[in-house]
TIVO-2410 file (N, C-alpha, C; in nm, 3 decimals):
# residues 149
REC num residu      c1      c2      c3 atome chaine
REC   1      X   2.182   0.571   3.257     N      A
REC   1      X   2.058   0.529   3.194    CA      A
REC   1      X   2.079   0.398   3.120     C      A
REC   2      X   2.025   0.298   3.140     N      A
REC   2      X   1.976   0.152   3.061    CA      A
REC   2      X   1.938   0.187   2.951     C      A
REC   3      X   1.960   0.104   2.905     N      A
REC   3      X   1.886   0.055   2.730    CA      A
REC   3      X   1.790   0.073   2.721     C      A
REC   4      X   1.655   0.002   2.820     N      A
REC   4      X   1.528  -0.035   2.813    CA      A
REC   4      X   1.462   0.110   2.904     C      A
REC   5      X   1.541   0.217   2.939     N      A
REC   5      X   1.517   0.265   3.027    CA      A
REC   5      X   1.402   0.416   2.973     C      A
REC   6      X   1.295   0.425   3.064     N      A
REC   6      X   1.189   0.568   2.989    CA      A
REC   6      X   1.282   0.693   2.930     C      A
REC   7      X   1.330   0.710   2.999     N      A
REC   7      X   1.407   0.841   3.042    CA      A
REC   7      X   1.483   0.833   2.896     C      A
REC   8      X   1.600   0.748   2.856     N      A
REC   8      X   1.674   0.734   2.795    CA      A
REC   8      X   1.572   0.722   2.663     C      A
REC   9      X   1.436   0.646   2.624     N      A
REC   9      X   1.380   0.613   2.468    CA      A
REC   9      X   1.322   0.769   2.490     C      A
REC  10      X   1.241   0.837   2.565     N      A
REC  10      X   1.184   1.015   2.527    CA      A
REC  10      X   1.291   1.103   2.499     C      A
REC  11      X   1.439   1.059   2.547     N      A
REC  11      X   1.487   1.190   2.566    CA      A
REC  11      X   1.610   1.172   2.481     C      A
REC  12      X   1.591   1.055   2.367     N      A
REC  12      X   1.693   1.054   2.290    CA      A
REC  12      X   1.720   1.173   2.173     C      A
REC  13      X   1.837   1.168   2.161     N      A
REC  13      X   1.799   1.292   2.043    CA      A
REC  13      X   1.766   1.331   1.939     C      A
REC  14      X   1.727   1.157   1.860     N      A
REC  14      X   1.670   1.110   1.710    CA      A
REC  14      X   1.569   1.088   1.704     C      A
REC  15      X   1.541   0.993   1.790     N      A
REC  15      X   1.446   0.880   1.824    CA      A
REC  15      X   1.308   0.888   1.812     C      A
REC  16      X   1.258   0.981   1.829     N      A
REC  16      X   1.117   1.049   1.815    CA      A
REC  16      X   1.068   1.085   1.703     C      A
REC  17      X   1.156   1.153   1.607     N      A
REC  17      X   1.127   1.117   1.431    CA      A
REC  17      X   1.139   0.995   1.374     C      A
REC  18      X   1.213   0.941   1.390     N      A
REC  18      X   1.230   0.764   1.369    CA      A
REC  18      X   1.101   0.689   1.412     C      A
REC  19      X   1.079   0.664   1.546     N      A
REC  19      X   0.973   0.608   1.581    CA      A
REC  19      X   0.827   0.684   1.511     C      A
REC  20      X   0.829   0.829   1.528     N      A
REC  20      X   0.683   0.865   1.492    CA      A
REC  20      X   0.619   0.874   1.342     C      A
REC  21      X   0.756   0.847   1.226     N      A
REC  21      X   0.724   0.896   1.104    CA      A
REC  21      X   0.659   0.755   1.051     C      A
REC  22      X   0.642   0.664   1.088     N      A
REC  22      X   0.564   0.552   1.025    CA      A
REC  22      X   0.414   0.526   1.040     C      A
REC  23      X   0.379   0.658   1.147     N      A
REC  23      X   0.201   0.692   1.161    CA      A
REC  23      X   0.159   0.697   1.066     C      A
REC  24      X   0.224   0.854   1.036     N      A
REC  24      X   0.161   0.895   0.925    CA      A
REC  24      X   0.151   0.856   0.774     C      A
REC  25      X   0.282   0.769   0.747     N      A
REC  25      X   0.329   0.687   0.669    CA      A
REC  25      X   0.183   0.615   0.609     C      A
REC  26      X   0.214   0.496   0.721     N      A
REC  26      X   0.098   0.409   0.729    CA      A
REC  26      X  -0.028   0.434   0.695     C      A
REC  27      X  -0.097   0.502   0.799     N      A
REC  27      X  -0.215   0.578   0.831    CA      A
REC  27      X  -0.273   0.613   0.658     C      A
REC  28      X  -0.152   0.747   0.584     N      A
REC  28      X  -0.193   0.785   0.497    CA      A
REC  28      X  -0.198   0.694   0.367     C      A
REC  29      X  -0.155   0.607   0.362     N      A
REC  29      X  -0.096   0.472   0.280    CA      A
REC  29      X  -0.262   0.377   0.257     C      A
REC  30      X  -0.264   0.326   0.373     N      A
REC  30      X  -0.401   0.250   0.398    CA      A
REC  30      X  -0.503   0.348   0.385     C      A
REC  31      X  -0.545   0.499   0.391     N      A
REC  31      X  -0.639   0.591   0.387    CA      A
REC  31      X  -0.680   0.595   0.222     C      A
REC  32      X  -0.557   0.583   0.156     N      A
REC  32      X  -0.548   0.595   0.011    CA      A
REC  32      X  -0.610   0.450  -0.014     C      A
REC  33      X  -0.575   0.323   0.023     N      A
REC  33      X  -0.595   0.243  -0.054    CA      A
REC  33      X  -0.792   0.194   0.010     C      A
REC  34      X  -0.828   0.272   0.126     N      A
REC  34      X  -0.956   0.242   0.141    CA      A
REC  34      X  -1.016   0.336   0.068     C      A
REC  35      X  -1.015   0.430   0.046     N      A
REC  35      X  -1.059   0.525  -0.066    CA      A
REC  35      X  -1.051   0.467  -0.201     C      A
REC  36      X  -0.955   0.360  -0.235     N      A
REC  36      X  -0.959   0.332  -0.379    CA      A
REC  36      X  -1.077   0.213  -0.339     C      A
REC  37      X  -1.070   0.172  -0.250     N      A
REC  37      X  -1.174   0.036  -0.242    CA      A
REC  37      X  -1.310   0.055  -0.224     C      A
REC  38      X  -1.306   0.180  -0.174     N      A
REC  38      X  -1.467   0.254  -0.127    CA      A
REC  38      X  -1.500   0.291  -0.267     C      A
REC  39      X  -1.443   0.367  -0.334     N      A
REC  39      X  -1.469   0.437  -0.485    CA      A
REC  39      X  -1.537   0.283  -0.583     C      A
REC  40      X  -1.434   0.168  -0.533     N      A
REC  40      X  -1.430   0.067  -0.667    CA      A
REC  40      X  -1.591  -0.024  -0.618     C      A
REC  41      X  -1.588  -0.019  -0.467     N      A
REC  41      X  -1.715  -0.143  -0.435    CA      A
REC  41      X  -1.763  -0.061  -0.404     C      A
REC  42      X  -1.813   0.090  -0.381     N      A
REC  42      X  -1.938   0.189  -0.355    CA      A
REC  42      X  -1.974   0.140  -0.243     C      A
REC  43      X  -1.910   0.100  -0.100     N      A
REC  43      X  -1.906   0.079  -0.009    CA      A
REC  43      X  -1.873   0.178   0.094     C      A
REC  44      X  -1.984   0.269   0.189     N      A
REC  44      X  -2.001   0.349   0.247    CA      A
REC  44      X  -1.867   0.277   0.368     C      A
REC  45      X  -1.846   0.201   0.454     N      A
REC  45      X  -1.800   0.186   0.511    CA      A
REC  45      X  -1.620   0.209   0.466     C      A
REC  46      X  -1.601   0.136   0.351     N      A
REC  46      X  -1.462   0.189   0.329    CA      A
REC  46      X  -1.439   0.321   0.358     C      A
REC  47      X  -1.516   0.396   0.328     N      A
REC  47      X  -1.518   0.590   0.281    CA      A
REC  47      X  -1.452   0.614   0.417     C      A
REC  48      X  -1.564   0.543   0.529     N      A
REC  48      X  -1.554   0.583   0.634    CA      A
REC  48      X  -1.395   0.574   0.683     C      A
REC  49      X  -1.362   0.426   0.733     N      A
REC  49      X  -1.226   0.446   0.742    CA      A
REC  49      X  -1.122   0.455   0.683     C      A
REC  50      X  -1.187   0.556   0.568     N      A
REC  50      X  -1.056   0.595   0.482    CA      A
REC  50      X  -1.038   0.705   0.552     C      A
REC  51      X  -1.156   0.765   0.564     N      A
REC  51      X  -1.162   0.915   0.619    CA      A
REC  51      X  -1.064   0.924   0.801     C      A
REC  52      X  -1.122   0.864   0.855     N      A
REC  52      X  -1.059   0.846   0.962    CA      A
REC  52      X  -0.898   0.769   0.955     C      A
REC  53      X  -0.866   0.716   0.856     N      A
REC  53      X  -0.733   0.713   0.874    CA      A
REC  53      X  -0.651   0.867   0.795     C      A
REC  54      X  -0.719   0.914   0.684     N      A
REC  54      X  -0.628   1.003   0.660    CA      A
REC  54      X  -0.644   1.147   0.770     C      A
REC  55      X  -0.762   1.177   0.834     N      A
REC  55      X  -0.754   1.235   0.904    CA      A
REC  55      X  -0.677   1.208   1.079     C      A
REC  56      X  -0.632   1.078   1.089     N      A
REC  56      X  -0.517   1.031   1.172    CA      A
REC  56      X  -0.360   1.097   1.125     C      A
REC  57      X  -0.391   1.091   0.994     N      A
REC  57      X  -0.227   1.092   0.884    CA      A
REC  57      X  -0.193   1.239   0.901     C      A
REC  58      X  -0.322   1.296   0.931     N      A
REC  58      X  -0.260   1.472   0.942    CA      A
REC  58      X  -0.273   1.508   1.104     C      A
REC  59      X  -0.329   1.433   1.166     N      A
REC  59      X  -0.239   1.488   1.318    CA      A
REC  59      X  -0.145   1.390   1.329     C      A
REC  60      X  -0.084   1.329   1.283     N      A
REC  60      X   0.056   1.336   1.305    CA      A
REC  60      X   0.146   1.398   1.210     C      A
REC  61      X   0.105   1.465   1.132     N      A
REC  61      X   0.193   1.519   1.031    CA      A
REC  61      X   0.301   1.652   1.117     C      A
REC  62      X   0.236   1.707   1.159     N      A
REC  62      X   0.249   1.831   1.316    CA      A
REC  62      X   0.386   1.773   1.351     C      A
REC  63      X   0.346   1.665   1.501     N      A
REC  63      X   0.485   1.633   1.549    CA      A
REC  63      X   0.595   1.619   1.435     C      A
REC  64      X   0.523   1.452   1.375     N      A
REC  64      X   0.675   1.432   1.296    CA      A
REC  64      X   0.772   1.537   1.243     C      A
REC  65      X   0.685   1.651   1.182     N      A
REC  65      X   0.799   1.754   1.144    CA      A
REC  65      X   0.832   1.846   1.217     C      A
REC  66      X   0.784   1.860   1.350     N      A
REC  66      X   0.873   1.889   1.435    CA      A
REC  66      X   0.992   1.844   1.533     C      A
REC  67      X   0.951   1.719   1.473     N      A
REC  67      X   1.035   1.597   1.573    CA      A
REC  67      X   1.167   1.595   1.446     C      A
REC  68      X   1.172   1.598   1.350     N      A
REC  68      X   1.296   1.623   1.187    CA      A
REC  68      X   1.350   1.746   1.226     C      A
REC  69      X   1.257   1.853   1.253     N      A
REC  69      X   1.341   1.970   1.240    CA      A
REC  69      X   1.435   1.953   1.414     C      A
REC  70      X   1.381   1.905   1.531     N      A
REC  70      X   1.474   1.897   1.644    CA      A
REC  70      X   1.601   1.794   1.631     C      A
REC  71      X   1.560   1.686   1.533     N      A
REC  71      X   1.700   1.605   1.506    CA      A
REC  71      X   1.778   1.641   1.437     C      A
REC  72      X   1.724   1.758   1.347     N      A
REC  72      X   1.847   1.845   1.237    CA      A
REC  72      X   1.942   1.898   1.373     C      A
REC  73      X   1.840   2.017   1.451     N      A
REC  73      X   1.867   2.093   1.552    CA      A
REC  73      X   1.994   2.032   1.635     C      A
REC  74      X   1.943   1.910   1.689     N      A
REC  74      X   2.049   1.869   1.817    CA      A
REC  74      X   2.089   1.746   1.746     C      A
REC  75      X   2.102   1.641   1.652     N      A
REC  75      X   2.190   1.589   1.569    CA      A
REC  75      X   2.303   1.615   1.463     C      A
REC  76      X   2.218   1.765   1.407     N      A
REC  76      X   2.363   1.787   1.353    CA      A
REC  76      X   2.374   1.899   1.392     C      A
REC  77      X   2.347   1.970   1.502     N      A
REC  77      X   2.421   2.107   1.576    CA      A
REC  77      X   2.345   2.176   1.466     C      A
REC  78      X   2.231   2.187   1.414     N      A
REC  78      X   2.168   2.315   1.302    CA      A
REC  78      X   2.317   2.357   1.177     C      A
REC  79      X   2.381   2.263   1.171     N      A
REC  79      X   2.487   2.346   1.057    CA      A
REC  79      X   2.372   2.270   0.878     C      A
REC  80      X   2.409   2.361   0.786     N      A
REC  80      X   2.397   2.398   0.682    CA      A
REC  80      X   2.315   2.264   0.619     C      A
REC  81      X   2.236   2.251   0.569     N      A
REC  81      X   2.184   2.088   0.513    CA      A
REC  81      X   2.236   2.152   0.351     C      A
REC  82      X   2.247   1.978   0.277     N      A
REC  82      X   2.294   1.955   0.144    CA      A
REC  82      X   2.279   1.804   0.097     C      A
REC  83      X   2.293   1.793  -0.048     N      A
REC  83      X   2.250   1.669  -0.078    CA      A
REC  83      X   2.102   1.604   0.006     C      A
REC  84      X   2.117   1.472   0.000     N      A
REC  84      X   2.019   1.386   0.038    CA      A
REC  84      X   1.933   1.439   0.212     C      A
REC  85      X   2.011   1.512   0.219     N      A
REC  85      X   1.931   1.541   0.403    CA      A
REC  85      X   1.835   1.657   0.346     C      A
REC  86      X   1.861   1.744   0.295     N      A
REC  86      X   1.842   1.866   0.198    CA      A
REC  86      X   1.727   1.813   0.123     C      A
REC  87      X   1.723   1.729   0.041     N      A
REC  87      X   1.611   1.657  -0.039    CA      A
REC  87      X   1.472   1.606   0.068     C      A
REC  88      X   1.550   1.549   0.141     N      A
REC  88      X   1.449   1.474   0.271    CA      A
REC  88      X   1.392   1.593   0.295     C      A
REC  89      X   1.457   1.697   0.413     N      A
REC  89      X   1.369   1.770   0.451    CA      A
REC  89      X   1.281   1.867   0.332     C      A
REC  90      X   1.305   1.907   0.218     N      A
REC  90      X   1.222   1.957   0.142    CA      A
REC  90      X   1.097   1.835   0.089     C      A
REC  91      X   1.138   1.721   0.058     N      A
REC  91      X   1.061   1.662   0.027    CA      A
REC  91      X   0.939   1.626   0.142     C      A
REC  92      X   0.997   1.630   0.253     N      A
REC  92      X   0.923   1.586   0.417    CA      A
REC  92      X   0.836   1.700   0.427     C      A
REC  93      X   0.870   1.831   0.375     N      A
REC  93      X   0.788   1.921   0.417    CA      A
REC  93      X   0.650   1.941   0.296     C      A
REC  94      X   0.681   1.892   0.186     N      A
REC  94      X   0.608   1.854   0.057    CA      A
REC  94      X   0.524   1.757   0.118     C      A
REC  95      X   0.569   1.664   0.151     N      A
REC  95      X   0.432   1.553   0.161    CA      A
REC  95      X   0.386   1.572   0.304     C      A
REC  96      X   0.424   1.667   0.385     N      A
REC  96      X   0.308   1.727   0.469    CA      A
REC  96      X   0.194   1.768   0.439     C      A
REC  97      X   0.290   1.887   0.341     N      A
REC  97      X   0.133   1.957   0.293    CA      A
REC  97      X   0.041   1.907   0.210     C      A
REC  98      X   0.099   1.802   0.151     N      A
REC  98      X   0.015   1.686   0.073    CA      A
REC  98      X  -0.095   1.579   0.143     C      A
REC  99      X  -0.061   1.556   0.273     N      A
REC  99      X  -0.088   1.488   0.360    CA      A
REC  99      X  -0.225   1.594   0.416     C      A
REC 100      X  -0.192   1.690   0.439     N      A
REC 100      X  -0.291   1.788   0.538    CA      A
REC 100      X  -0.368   1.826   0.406     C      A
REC 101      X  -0.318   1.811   0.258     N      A
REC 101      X  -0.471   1.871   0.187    CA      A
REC 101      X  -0.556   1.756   0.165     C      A
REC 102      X  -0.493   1.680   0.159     N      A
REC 102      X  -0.573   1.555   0.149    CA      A
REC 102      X  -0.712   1.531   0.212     C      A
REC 103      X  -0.624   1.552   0.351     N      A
REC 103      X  -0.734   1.554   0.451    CA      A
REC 103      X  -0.815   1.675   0.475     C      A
REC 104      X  -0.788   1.783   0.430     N      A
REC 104      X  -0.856   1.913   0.385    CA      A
REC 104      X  -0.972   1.849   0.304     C      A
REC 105      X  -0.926   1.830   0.179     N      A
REC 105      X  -1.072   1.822   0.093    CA      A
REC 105      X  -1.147   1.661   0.178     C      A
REC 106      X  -1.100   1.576   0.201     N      A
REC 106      X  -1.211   1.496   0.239    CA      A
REC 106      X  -1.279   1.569   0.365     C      A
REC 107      X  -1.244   1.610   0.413     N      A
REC 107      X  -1.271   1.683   0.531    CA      A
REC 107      X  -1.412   1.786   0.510     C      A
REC 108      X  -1.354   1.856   0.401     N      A
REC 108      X  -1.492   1.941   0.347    CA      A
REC 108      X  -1.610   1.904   0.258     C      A
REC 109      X  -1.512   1.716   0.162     N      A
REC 109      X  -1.631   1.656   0.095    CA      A
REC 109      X  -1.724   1.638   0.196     C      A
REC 110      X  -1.707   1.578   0.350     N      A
REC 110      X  -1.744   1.529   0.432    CA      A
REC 110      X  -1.853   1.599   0.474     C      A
REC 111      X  -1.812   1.720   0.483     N      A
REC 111      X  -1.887   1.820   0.520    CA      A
REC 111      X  -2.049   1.896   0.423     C      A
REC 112      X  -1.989   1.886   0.342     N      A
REC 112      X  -2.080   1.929   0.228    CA      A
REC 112      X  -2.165   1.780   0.155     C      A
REC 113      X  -2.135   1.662   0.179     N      A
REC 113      X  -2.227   1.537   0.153    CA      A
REC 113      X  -2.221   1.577   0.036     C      A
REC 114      X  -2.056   1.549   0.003     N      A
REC 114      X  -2.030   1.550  -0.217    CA      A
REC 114      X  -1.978   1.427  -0.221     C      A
REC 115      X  -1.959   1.397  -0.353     N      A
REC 115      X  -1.931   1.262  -0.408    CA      A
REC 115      X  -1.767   1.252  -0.342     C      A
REC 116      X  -1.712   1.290  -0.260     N      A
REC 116      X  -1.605   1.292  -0.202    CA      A
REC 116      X  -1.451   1.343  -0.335     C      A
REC 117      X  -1.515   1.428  -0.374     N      A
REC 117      X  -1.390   1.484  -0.428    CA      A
REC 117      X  -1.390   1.447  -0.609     C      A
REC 118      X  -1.452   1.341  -0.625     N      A
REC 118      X  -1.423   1.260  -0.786    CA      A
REC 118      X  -1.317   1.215  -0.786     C      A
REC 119      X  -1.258   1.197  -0.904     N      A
REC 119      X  -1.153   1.172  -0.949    CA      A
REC 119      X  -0.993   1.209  -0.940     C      A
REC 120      X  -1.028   1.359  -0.969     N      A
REC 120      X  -0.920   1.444  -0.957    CA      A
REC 120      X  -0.851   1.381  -0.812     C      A
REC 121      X  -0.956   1.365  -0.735     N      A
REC 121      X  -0.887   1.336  -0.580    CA      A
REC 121      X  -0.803   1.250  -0.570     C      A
REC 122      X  -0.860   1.114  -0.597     N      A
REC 122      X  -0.802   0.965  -0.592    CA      A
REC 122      X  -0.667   1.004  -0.679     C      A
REC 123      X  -0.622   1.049  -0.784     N      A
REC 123      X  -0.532   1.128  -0.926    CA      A
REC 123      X  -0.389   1.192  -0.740     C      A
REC 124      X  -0.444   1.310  -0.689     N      A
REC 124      X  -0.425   1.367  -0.586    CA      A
REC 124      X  -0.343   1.269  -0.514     C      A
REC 125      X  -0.439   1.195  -0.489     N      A
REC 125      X  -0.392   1.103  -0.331    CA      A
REC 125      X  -0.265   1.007  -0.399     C      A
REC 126      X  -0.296   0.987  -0.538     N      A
REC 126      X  -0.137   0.832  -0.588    CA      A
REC 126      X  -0.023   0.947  -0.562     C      A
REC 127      X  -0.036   1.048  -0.628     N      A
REC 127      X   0.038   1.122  -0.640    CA      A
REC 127      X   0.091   1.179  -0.483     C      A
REC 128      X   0.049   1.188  -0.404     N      A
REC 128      X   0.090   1.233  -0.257    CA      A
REC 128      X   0.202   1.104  -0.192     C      A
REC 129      X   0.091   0.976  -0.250     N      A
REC 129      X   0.182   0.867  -0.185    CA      A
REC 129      X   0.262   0.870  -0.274     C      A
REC 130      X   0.281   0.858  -0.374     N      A
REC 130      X   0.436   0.870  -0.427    CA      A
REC 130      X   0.512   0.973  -0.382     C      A
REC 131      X   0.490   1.079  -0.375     N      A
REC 131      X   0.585   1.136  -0.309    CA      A
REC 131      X   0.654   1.116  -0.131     C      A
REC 132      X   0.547   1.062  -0.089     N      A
REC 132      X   0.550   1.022   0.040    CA      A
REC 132      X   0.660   0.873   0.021     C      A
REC 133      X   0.614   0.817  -0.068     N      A
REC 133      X   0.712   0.661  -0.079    CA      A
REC 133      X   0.899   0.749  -0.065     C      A
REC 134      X   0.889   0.849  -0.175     N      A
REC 134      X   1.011   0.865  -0.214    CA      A
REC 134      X   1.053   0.952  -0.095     C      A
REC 135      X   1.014   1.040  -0.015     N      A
REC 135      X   1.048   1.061   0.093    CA      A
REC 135      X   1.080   0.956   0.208     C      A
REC 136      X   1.010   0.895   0.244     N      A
REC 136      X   1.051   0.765   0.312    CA      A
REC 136      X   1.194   0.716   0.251     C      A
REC 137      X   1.189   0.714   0.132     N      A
REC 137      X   1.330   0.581   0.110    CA      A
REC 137      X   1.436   0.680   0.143     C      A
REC 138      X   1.432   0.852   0.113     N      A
REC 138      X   1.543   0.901   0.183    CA      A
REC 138      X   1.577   0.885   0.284     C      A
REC 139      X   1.418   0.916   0.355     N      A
REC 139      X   1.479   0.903   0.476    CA      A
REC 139      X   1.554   0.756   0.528     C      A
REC 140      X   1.548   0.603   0.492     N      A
REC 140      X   1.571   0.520   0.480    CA      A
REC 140      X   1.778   0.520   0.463     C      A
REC 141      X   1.765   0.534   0.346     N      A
REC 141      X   1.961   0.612   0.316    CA      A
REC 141      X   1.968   0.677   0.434     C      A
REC 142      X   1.956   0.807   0.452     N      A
REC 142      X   1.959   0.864   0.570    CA      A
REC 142      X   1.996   0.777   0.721     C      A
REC 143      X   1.947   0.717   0.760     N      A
REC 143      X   1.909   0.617   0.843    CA      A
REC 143      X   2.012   0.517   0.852     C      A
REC 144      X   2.032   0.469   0.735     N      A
REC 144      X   2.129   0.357   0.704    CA      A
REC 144      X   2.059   0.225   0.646     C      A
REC 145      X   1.941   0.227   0.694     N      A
REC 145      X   1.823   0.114   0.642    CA      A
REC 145      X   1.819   0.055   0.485     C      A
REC 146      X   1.856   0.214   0.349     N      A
REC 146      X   1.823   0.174   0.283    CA      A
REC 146      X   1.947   0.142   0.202     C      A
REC 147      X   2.088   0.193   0.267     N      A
REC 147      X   2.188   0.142   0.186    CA      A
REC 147      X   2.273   0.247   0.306     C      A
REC 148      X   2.410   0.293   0.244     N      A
REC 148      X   2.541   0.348   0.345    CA      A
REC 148      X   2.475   0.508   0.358     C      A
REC 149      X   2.469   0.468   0.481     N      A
REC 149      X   2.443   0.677   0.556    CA      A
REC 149      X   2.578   0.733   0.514     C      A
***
């Protein structure tokens, strides 16, 4: 198998958490900050693609953590996690569910034609991305990106 080759980028045995965790990253990142812009200029259109990006941020929330738990699986042979891998995946599985309530309540503000949640929400959402930031930079160490794996 080549470098550049299909076979070899699907069927690597990391590669698929690496590549896919910056969707949701993203997605939920920019969802937050059109929500702060929709709230601040009362601009129906921000709302909108806030909504549609954080509801992007939770279907990918699914793979990516299934794509972490197969690189635990067949990268490190499933033996024992500790320290910083240990943190990642607890923290990875934290800002899932942070990620999917998110998109829960806008989902049902949406539904019910409410002021989209108030305050408490936007309070919610800094707080998700921070945890989401600090998950990322593990995973980053992890990686080697953010200093020595």
């Amino acid at each position: 198998m080549g470098a550049f080759s299909l076979k070899s980028v699907l069927l690597a045995r990391h590669a698929q958490h690496v590549v896919l965790i910056h969707f949701p990253i993203a997605l939920f990142l920019m969802g937050v900050a059109f929500d702060c812009a929709a709230r601040w200029t009362k601009r129906e259109a921000f709302a909108t693609v806030a909504f549609y990006n954080l509801m992007m941020a939770a279907v990918f929330v699914l793979p990516v953590l299934v794509t972490g738990l197969l690189a635990w699986q067949w990268q490190l042979e499933a033996q024992r996690l500790h320290g910083v891998l240990l943190l990642h995946l607890t923290m990875g599985c934290i800002s899932g569910a942070l990620i999917l309530g998110t998109a829960w309540i806008h989902l049902r503000g949406r539904r019910k034609q409410s002021n989209r949640g108030g305050y408490y929400l936007l309070a919610f959402e800094v707080v998700a991305a921070l945890v989401i930031a600090a998950t990322a930079h593990l995973g980053g160490i992890l990686s080697g990106v953010n200093g020595p794996a």
